[in-house]
C-alpha positions as CSV (number, residue, x, y, z in Angstrom):
1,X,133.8,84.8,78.3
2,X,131.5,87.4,77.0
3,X,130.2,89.7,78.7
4,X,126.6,91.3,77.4
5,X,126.5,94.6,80.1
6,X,127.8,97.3,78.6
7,X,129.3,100.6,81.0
8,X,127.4,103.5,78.7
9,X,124.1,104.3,80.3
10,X,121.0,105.0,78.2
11,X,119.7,108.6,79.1
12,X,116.4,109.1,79.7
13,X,114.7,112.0,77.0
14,X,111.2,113.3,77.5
15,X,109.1,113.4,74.2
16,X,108.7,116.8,72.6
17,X,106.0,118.2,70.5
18,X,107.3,116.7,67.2
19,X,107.0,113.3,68.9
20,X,103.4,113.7,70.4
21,X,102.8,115.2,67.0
22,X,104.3,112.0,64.9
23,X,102.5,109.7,67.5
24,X,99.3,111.3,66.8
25,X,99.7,111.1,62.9
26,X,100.6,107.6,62.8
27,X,97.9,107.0,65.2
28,X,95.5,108.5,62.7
29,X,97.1,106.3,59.9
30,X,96.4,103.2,61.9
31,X,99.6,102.0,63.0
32,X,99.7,100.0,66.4
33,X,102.0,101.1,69.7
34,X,104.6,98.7,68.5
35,X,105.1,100.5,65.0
36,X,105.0,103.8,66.5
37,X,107.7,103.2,69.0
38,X,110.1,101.7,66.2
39,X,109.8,104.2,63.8
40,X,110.6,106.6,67.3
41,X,113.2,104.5,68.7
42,X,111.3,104.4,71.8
43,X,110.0,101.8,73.9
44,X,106.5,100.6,73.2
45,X,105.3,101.0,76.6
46,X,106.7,104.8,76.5
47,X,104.0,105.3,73.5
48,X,101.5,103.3,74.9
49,X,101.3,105.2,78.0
50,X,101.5,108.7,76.3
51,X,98.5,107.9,74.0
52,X,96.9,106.9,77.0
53,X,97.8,109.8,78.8
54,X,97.1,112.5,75.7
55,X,93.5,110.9,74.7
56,X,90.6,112.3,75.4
57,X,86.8,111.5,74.6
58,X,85.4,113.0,71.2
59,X,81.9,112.9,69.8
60,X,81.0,112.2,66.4
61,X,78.2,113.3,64.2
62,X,75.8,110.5,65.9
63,X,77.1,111.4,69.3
64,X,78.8,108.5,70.0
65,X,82.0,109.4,72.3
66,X,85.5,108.0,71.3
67,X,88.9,108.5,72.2
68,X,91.2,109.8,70.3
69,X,94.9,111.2,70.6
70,X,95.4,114.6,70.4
71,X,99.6,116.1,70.6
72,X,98.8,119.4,71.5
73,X,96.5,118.1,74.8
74,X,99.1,115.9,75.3
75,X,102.0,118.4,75.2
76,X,99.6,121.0,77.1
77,X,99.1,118.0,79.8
78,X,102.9,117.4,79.9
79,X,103.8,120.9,80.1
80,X,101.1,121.5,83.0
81,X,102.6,118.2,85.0
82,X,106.1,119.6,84.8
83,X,105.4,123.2,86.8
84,X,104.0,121.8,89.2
85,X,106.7,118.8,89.3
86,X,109.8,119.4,92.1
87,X,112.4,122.2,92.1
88,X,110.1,124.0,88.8
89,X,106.9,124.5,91.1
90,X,109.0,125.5,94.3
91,X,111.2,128.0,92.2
92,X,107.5,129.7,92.0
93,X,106.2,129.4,95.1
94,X,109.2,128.8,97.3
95,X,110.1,133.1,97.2
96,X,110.0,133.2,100.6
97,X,111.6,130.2,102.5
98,X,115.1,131.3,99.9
99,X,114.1,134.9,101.5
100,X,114.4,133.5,104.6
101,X,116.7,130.9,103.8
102,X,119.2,133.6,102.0
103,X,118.7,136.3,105.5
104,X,119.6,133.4,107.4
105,X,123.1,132.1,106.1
106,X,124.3,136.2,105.7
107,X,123.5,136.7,109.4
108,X,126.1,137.5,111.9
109,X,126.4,135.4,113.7
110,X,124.8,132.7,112.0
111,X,122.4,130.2,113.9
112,X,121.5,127.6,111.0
113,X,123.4,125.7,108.7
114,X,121.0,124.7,105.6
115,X,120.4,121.4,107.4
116,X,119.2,122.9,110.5
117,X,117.6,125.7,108.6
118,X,115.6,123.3,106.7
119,X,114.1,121.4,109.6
120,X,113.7,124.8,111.8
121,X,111.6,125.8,108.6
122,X,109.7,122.9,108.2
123,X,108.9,121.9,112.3
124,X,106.8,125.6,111.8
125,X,104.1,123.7,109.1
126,X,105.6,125.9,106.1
127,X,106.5,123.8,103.1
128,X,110.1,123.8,101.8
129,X,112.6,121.6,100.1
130,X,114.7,119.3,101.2
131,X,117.8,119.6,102.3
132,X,119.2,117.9,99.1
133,X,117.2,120.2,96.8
134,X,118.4,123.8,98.2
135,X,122.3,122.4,97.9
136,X,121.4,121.6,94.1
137,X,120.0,124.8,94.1
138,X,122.9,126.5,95.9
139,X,125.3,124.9,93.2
């Protein structure tokens, strides 16, 4: 019997500036999604979606507006996306609730574990983790 699963898992890599950068110049050539994501070794709905994403409306000389793909929007766009994605935009503006969280767990004797901590935190209306997220942090 043969068996076409394999165990090794296929890892997940964001595109970087060199790819946005290729995409756009074989854009610019002419080449289609599908060529682009071959000669990338990515998927073609991967490149599809990022010159989607990294487009933006140009006018020519007669004023007529057309979209075209631009890496440095695109990696500007990306780069935006992720501060303000998950444990990056809380490491900013989270100072206070690991303030807090930090006076809390060094008090004598202590009232909260992070659990409880969390929830206390969160039942006043401020905004904080959860309680996964500050035990990633913690590690």
């Amino acid at each position: 019997m043969t068996h076409s699963q394999t165990n090794t898992h296929k890892h997940y890599q964001q595109l970087s500036f060199s790819d946005r950068a290729t995409i756009q110049a074989l854009q610019a050539a002419g080449d289609t999604a599908t060529v682009i994501a071959q000669k990338l070794h990515r998927s073609k709905a991967t490149i599809s979606r990022e010159i989607t994403r990294g487009s933006v409306t140009q006018l020519d000389s007669k004023r007529h507006s057309h979209q075209v793909y631009l890496s440095e929007t695109a990696q500007a766009m990306h780069d935006r996306k992720r501060d303000r994605t998950g444990h990056y935009a809380f490491l900013k503006t989270g100072r206070a609730f690991f303030k807090a969280l930090a006076r809390e767990l060094t008090r004598k004797p202590r009232v909260h574990s992070v659990d409880s901590f969390v929830h206390f935190y969160r039942d006043q209306g401020k905004a904080c983790p959860s309680t996964t997220t500050v035990y990633r942090y913690i590690d």
